[in-house]
C-alpha positions as CSV (number, residue, x, y, z in Angstrom):
1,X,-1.6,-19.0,-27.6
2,X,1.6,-20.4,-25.8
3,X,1.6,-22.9,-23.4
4,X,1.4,-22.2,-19.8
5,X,4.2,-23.2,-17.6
6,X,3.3,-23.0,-13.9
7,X,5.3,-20.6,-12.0
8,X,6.5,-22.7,-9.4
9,X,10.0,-21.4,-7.8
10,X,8.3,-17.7,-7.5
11,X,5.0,-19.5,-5.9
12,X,6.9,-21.6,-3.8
13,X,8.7,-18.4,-2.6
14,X,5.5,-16.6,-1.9
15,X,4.2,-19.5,0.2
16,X,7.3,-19.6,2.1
17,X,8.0,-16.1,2.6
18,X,4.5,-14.3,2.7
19,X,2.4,-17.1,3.6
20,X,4.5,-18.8,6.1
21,X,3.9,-22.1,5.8
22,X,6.4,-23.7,7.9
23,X,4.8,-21.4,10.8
24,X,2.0,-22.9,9.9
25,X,3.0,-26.4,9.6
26,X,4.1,-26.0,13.2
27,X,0.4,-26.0,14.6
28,X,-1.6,-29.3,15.1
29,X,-4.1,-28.5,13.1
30,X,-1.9,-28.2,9.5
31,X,1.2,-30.4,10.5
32,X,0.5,-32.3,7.6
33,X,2.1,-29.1,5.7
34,X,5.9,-30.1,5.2
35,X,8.1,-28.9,3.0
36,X,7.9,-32.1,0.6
37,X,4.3,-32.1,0.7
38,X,3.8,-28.4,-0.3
39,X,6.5,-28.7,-3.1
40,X,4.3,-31.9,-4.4
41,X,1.1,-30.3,-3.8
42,X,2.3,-27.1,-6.5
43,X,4.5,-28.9,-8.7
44,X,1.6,-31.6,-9.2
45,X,-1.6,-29.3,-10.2
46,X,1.0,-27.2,-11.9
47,X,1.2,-30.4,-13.9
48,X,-2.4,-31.1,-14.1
49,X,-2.8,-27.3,-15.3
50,X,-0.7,-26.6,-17.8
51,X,-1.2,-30.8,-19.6
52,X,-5.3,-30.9,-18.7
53,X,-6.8,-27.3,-18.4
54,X,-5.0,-25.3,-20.5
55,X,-5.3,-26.4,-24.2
56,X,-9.3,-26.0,-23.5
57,X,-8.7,-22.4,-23.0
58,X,-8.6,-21.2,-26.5
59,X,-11.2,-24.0,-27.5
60,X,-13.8,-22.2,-24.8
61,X,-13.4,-19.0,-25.7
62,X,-13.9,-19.8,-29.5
63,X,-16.8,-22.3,-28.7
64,X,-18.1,-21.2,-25.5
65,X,-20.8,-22.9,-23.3
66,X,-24.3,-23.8,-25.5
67,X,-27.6,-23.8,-24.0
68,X,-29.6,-26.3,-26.1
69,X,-33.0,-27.5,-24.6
70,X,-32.3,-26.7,-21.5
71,X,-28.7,-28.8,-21.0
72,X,-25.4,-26.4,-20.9
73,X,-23.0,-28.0,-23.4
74,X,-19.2,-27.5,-22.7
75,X,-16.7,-27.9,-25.4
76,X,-15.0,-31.4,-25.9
77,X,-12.3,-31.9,-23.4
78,X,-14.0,-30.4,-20.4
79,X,-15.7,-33.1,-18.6
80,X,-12.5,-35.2,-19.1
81,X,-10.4,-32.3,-17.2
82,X,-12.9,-31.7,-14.8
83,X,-13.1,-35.8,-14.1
84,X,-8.9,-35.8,-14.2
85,X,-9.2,-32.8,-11.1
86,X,-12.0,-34.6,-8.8
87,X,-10.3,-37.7,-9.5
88,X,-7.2,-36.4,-8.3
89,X,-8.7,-34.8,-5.4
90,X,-7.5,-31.0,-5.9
91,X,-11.0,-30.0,-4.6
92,X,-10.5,-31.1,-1.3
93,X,-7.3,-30.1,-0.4
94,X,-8.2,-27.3,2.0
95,X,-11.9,-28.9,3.1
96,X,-12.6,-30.4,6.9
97,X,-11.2,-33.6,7.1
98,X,-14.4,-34.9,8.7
99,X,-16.2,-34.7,4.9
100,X,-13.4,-36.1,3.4
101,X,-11.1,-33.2,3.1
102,X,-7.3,-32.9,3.1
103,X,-7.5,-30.4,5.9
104,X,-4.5,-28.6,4.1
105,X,-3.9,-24.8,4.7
106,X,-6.1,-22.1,2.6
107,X,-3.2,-20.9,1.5
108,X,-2.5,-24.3,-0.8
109,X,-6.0,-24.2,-1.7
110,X,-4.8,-20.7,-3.3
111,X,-2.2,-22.4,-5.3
112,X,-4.6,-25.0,-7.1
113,X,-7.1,-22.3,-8.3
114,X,-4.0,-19.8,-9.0
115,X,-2.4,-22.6,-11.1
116,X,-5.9,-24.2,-12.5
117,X,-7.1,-20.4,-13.2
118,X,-4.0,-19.2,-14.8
119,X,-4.6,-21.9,-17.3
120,X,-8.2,-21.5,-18.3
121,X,-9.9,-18.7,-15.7
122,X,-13.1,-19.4,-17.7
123,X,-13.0,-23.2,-16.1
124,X,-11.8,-22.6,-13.2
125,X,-15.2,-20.6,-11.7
126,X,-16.2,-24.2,-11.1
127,X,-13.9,-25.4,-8.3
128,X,-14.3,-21.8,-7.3
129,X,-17.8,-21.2,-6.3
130,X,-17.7,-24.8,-5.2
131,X,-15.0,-23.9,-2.7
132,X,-16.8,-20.9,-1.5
133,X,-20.1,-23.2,-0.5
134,X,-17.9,-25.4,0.9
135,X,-16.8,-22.5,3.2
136,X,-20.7,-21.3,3.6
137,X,-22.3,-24.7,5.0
138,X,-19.5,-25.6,6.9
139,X,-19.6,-22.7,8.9
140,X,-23.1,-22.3,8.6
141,X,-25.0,-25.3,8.0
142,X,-27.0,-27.9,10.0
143,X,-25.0,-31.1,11.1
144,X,-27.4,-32.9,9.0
145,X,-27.2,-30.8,6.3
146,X,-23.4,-31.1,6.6
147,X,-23.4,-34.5,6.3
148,X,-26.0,-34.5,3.4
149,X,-24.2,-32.5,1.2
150,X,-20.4,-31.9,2.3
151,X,-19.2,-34.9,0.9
152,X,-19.5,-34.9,-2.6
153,X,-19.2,-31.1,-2.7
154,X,-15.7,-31.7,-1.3
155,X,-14.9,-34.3,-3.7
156,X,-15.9,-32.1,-6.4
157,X,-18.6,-34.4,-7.6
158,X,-21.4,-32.0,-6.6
159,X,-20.7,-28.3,-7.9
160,X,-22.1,-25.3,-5.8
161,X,-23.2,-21.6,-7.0
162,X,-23.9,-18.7,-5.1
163,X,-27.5,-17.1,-6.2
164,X,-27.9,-13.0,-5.4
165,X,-28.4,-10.7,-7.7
166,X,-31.8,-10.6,-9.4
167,X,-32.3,-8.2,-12.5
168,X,-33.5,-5.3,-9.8
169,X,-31.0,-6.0,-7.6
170,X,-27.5,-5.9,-8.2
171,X,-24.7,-4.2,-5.9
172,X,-28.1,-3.1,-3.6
173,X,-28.7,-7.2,-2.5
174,X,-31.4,-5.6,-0.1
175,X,-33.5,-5.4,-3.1
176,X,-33.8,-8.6,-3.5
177,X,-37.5,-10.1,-4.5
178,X,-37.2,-14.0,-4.9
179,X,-39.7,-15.4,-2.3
180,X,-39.3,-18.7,0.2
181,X,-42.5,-20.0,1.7
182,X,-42.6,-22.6,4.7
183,X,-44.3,-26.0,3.6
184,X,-46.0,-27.1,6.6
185,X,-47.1,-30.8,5.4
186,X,-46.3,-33.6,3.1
187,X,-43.2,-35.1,2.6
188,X,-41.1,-31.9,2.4
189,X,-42.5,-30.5,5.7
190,X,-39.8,-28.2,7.2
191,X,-39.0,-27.2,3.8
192,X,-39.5,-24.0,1.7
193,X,-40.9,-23.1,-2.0
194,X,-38.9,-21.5,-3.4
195,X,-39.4,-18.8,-6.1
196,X,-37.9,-16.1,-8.2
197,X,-35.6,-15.2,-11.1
198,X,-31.3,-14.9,-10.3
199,X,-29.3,-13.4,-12.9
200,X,-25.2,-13.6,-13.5
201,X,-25.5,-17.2,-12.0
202,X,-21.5,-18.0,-12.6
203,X,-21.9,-22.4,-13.8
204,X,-25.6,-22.3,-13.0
205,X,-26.2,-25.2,-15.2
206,X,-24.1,-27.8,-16.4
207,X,-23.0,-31.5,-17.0
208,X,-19.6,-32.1,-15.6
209,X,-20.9,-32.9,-12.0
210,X,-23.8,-35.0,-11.2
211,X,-25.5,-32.6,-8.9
212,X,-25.6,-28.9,-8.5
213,X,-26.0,-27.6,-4.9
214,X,-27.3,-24.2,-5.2
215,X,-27.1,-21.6,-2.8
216,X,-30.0,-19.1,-2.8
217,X,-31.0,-15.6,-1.3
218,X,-34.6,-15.3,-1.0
219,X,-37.3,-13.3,1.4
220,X,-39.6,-15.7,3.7
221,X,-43.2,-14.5,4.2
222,X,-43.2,-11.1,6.9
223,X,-39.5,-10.7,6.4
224,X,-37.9,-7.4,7.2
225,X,-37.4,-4.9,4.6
226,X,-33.7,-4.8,2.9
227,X,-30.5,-6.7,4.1
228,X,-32.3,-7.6,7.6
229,X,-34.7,-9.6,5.8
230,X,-33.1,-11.8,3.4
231,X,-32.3,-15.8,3.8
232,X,-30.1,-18.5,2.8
233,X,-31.2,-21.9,0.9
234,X,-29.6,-24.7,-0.4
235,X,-32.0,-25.9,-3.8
236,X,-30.0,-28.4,-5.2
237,X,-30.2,-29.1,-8.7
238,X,-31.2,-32.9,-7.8
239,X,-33.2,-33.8,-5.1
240,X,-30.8,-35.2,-2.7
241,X,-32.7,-38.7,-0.5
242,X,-31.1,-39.3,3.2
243,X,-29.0,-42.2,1.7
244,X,-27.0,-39.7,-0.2
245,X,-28.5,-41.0,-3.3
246,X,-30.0,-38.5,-5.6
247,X,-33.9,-38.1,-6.7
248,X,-35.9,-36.3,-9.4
249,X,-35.1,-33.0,-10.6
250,X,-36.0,-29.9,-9.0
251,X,-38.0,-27.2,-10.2
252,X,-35.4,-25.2,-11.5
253,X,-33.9,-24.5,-14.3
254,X,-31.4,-22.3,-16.5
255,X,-33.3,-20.1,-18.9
256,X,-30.7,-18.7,-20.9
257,X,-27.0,-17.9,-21.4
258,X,-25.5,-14.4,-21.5
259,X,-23.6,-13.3,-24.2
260,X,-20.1,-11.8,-22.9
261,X,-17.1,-10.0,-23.3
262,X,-15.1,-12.8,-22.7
263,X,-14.8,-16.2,-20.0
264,X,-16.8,-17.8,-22.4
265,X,-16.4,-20.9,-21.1
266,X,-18.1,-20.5,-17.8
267,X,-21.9,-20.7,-18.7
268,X,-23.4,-17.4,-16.8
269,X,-26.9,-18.5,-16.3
270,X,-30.5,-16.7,-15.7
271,X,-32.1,-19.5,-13.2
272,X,-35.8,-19.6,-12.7
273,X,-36.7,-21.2,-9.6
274,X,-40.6,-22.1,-9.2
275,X,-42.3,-22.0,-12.5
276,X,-44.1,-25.2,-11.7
277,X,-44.7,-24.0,-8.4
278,X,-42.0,-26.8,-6.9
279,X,-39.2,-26.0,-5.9
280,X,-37.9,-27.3,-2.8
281,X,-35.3,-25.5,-0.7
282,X,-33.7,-25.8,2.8
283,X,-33.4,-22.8,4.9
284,X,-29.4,-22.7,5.8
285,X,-28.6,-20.7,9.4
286,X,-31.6,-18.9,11.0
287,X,-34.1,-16.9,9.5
288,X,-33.5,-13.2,8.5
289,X,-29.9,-14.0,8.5
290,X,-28.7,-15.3,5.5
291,X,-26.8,-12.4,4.0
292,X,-24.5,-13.2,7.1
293,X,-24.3,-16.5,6.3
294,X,-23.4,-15.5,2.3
295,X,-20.9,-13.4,3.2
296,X,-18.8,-16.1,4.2
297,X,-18.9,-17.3,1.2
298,X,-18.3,-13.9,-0.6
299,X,-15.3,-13.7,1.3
300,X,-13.9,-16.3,0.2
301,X,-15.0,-15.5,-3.0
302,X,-13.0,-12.2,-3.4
303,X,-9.8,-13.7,-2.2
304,X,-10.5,-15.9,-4.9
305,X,-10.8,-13.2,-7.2
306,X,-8.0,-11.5,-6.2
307,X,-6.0,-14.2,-7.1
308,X,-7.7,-14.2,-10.9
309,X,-5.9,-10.9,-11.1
310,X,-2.8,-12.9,-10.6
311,X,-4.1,-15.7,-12.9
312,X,-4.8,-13.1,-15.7
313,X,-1.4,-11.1,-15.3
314,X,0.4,-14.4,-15.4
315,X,-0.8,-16.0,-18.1
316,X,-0.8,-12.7,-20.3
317,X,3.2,-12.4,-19.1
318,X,4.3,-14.7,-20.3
319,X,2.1,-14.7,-23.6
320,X,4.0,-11.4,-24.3
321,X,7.4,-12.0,-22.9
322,X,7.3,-15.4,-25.5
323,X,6.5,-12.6,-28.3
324,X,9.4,-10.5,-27.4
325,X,11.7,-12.7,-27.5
326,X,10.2,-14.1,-31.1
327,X,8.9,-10.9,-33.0
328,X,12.2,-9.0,-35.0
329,X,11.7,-5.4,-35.5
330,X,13.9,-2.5,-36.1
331,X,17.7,-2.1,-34.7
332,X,18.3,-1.4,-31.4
333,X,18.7,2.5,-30.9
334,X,22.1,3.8,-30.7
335,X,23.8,0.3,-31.8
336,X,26.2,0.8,-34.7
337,X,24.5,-2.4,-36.2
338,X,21.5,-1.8,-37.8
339,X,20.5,-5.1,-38.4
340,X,16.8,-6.0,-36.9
341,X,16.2,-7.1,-33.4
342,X,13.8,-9.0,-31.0
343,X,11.9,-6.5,-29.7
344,X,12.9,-7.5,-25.9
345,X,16.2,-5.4,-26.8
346,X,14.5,-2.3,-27.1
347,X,14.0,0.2,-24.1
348,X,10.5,0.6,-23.6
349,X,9.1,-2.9,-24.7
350,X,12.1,-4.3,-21.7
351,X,10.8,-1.7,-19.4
352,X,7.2,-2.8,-20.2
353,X,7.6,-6.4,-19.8
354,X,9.7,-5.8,-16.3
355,X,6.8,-3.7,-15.3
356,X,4.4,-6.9,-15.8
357,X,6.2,-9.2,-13.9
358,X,7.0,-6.9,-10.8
359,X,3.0,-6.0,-10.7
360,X,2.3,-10.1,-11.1
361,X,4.8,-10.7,-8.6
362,X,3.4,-8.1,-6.3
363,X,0.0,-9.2,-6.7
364,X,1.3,-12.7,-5.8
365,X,3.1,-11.5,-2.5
366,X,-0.1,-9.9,-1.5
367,X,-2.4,-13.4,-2.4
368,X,-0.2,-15.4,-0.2
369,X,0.3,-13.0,2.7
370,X,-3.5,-12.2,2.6
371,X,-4.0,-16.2,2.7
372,X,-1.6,-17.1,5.3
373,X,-3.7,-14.7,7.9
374,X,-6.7,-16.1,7.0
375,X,-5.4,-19.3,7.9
376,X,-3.7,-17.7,11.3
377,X,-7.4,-16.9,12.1
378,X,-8.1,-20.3,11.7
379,X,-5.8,-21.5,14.3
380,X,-7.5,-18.7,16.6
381,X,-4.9,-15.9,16.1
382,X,-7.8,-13.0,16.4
383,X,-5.2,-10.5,15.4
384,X,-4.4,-12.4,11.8
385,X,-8.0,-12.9,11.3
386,X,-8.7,-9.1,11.2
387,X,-5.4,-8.1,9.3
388,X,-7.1,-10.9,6.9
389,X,-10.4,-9.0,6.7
390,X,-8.7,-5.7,5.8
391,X,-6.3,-6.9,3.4
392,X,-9.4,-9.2,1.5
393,X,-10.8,-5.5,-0.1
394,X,-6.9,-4.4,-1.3
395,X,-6.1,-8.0,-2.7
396,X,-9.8,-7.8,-4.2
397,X,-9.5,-4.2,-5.8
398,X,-5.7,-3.6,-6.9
399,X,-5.4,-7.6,-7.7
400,X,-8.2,-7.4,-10.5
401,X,-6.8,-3.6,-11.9
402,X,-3.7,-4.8,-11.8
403,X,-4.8,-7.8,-13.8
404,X,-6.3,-5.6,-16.7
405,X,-3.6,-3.5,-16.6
406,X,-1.2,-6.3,-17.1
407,X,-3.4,-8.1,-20.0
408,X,-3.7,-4.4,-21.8
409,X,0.4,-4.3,-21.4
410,X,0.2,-7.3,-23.4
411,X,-2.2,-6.3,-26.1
412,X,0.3,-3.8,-26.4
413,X,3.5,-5.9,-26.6
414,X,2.0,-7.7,-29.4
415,X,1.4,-4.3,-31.5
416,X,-1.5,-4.9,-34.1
417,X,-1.4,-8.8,-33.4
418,X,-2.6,-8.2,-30.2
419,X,-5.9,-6.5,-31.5
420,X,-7.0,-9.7,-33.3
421,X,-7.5,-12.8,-31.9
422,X,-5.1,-14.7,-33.5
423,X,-2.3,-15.1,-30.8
424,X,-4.8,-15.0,-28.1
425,X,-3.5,-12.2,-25.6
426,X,-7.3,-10.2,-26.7
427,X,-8.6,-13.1,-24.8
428,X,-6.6,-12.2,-21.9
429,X,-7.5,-9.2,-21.7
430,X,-11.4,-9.8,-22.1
431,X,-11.3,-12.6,-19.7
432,X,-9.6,-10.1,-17.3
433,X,-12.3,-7.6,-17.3
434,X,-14.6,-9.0,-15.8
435,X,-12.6,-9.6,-12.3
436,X,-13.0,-5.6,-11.1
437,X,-17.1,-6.0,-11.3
438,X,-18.2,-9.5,-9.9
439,X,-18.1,-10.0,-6.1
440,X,-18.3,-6.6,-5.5
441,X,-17.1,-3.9,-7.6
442,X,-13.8,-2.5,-7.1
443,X,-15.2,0.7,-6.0
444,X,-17.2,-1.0,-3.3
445,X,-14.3,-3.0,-2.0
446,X,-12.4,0.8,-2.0
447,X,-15.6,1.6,0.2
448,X,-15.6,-1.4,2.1
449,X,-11.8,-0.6,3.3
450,X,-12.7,3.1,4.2
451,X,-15.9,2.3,6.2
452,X,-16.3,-1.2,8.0
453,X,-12.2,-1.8,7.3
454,X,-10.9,1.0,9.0
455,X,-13.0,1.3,11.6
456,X,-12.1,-2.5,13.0
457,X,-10.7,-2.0,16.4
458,X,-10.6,1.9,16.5
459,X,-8.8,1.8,13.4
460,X,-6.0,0.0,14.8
461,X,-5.9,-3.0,12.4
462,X,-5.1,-0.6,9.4
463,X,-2.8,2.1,10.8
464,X,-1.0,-1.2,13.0
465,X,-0.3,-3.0,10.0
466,X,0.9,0.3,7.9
467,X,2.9,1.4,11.1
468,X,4.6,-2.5,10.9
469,X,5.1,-1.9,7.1
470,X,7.0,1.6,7.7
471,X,9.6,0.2,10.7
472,X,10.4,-3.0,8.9
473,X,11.2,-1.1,5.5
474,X,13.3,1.5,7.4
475,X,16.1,0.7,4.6
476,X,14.0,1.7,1.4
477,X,12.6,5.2,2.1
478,X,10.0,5.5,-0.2
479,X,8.2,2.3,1.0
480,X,8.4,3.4,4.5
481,X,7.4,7.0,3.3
482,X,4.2,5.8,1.4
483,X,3.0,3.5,4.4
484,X,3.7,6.4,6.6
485,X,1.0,8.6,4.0
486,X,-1.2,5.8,4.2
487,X,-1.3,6.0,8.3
488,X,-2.0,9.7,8.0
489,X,-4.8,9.8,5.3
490,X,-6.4,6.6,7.4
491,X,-6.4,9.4,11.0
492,X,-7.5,12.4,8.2
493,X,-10.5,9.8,7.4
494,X,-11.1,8.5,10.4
495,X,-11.4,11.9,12.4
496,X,-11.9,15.0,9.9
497,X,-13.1,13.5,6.9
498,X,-17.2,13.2,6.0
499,X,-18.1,10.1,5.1
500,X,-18.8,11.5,1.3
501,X,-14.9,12.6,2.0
502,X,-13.6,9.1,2.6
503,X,-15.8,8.0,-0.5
504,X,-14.7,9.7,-2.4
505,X,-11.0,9.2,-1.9
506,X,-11.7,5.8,-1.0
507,X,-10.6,3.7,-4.6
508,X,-7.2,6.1,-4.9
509,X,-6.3,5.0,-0.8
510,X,-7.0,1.3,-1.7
511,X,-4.7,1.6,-4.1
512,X,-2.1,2.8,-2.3
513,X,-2.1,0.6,0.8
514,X,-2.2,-2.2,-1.3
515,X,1.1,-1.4,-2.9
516,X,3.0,-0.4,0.1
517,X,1.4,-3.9,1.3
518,X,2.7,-5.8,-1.7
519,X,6.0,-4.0,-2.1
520,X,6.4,-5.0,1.8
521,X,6.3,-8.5,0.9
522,X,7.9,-8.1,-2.2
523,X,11.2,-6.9,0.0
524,X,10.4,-10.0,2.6
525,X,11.2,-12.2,-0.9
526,X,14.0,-10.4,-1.9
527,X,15.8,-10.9,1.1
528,X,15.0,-14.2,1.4
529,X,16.4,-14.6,-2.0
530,X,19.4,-12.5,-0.7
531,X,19.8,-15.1,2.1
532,X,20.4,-17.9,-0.4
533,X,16.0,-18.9,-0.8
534,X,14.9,-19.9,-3.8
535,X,18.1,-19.8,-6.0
536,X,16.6,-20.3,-9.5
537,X,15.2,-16.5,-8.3
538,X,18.8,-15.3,-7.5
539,X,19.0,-13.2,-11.2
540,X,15.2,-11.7,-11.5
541,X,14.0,-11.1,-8.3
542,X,15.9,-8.6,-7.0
543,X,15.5,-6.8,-10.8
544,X,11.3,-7.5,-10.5
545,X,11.3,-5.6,-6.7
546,X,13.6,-2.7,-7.1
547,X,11.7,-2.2,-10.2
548,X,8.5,-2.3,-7.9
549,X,10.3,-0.4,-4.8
550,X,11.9,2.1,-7.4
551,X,9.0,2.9,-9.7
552,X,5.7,1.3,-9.1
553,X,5.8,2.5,-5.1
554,X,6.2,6.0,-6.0
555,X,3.8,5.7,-8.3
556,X,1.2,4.9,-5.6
557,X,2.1,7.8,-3.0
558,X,1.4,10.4,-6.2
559,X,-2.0,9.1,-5.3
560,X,-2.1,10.9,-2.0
561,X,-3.6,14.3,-3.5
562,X,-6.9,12.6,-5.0
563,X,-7.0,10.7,-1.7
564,X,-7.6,13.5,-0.1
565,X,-9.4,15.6,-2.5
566,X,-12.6,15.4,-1.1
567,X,-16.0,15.5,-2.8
568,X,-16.8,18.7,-3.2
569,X,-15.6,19.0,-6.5
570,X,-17.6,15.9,-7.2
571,X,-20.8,17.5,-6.6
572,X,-20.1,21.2,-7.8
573,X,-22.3,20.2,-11.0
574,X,-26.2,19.0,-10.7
575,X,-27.0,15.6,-12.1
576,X,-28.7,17.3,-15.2
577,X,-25.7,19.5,-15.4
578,X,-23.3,16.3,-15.5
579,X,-25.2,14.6,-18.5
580,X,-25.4,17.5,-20.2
């Protein structure tokens, strides 16, 4: 496996141009945000990533996280690059100040986990679920709770998880079973038992930070039936005293390991909660309303996982571009001399490898434009924060297909050597797979957009943004052509279609606004780059969009036919029928 060399001139171009973070840097709130700063802030966990976190990539895939009596073992070399990122405070950099946060723009907190998971995406689920509790108690927690736990959470010393799914309940989190019962006396009066079984807990269990803070799902005595019944706990791994110190263990513990296709280095743990009859939660947010409260988090989480699409696609780019250039085969069609060349000379292997980086690239646009309207919403812009919400379920969706499409391109580049394990792009593309199912499948994002998406403010988020996307690219017809097909299957859905209709079309739609979306911003960086921006960029960046504009754009508007297929057909067999 090659090393990794961060990005940086294409990311800073991403956070200038699609982010905005000199717009940004002009409120209060993120002044901190100038232009040295930002260059420091990528340059320097580039740095971290490609010296610290990415020679343990191959070494936790091939050795993988252990369960033995109990304690998750990690490979040699972890704890020592988890200690080098706490101590160098990458966790906090976009946490509240107040808890001993940076207080940095979302959008840089982007660039650590895209630089930290392109390197080893297996590692990187820590910081990542930590990140997303952050989000969910600051926005949700007690005062005293914020104070109990925010701290060493945003220093990274404390890890969090985010406990759902139970083996009977999966995408449906209404059918949830895990139980919380109100203590009434003693000394953890106030307090719940907790009790139940969570599956798929991404770094349940482990050593490299001296507590774990999870946060639970469970059903208080009474509670309604489905989502309208379910609440949030924190059960930390560690009893946590009011000093801040930490006491006995809690009754909790990780069962087992699963056994997966790839991230093998991120223990996914089945937790048992309660065996002993002790385990001590705290109910986060009021009662019944927890899934409200978790969704924050999820959020956060699937902008997050977005971004692993652009992790994956990275790091597998440049895996096979390095092989291209290296591997000599055959002469170059049509060239008197038949002597043997690098395979980047030949047609399709250059158009395959162009393809890979305009779909990174584009993936990368949409991250940072997605991110800099989240943090618009922070500063109060209403209008960002609900552009934000729609673009979450594109950047969630495409970013993680176009992730395993770019790690199979490079499986392919690498012919029979990347089949075996040998030069590592197979890991890639395991590692990748995963992204499309966790946080909500790819087909429920696509639903997600077509429902509760479309329908914010009358449906004048979507078709606003689309209609913004069509006048700006006036000058490159087929952009403005696709958003323009994307308005008008968003009215078809939103007034004719059935709601199996827009279901059914829904994963083919996603996929097209997010690419008249991406290629948007992809033509906001090339005339940026046109304009004298980002100079190292001046030779490949207008090659990586028109390829994007010219190809991968008219690609998306084929789409338009199954968008608006309907289901009929769908259903034109029986069940029984269908299996056969």
């Amino acid at each position: 496996m090659i090393p990794y060399a961060p990005p940086v001139q294409d990311q800073l171009l991403a956070i200038r141009t699609n982010a905005g973070i000199a717009a940004l840097a002009a409120s209060e709130r993120f002044a901190a945000a100038e232009p040295d700063l930002v260059e420091a802030i990528v340059e320097g966990v580039g740095a971290l990533a490609a010296g610290e976190w990415a020679p343990l990539n191959r070494i936790g895939d091939l050795e993988g996280a252990v369960l033995e009596n109990g304690v998750v073992r990690l490979p040699a070399g972890f704890a020592e690059a988890y200690g080098q990122y706490v101590e160098q405070g990458w966790n906090a950099i976009a946490s509240p100040v107040e808890f001993g946060g940076q207080g940095l723009p979302f959008t840089l907190a982007c660039n650590v986990l895209e630089n930290l998971g392109t390197a080893n995406m297996a590692f990187n689920l820590l910081p990542m679920l930590s990140v997303g509790a952050i989000d969910a108690l600051e926005n949700h927690g007690s005062a005293a709770q914020k104070a109990k736990y925010l701290p060493r959470l945003v220093s990274g010393e404390w890890s969090g998880t985010m406990n759902l799914t139970e083996p009977q309940a999966g995408s449906d989190v209404g059918a949830l079973r895990a139980t919380a019962t109100p203590i009434n006396d003693g000394p953890h009066a106030g307090k719940y038992l907790i009790e139940g079984q969570k599956i798929y807990i991404t770094w349940g269990e482990h050593e490299l930070a001296g507590n774990i803070i999870h946060l639970v799902l469970a059903r208080l005595p009474g509670a309604p039936e489905g989502t309208r019944g379910i609440s949030l706990f924190i059960v930390p791994k560690y009893h946590v005293n009011d000093d801040g110190s930490l006491g006995p263990r809690n009754d909790l513990k990780c069962v087992s390991l699963e056994h997966k296709l790839g991230i093998n280095a991120s223990p996914t743990c089945v937790m048992s909660y309660g065996d002993s009859g002790e385990c001590i939660g705290e109910l986060v947010g009021a009662e019944n309303r927890g899934l409200a409260a978790m969704f924050t988090m999820m959020n956060n989480a699937r902008i997050n996982v977005g971004n692993q699409g652009v992790q994956i696609a990275e790091r597998a780019t440049q895996q096979a571009l390095a092989y291209a250039r290296d591997r000599v085969q055959s002469a170059r069609a049509g060239s008197p001399d038949k002597s043997p060349v690098a395979i980047i000379e030949h047609p399709d292997v250059r158009r395959t490898l162009i393809r890979m980086k305009a779909l990174t690239e584009g993936c990368r646009a949409l991250l940072y434009y997605t991110a800099g309207q989240v943090d618009r919403g922070a500063l109060g812009d209403d209008a960002a924060a609900m552009r934000a919400d729609t673009l979450v379920p594109m950047l969630k969706a495409w970013g993680t297909d176009i992730g395993v499409e770019v790690a199979s391109l490079g499986v392919q580049i690498h012919g029979g050597m990347g089949f075996v394990e040998e030069t590592g792009a197979a890991q890639h593309y395991r590692d990748a797979r995963i992204a499309p199912i966790y946080e909500g499948t790819n087909g429920i994002q696509a639903a997600d957009l077509v429902t509760r998406k479309l329908g914010l403010e009358g449906g004048t988020v979507l078709t606003g943004l689309l209609d913004a996307i069509a006048r700006d690219a006036s000058d490159e017809p087929a952009l403005a052509a696709l958003a323009r097909e994307c308005a008008g299957i968003a009215q078809w859905m939103l007034g004719e279609a059935s709601l199996d209709d827009r279901l059914a079309g829904s994963v083919p739609f996603c996929t097209m606004c997010a690419v008249a979306v991406a290629g948007w911003q992809l033509l906001a960086q090339l005339r940026a780059v046109d304009s004298g921006e980002a100079p190292a960029l001046a030779a490949t960046k207008p090659v990586t969009v028109r390829f994007f504009l010219d190809r991968i754009v008219p690609e998306a508007a084929g789409l338009r036919a199954s968008a608006m297929a309907g289901a009929d057909a769908l259903y034109s067999l029986t069940a029984e029928q269908l299996v056969g």
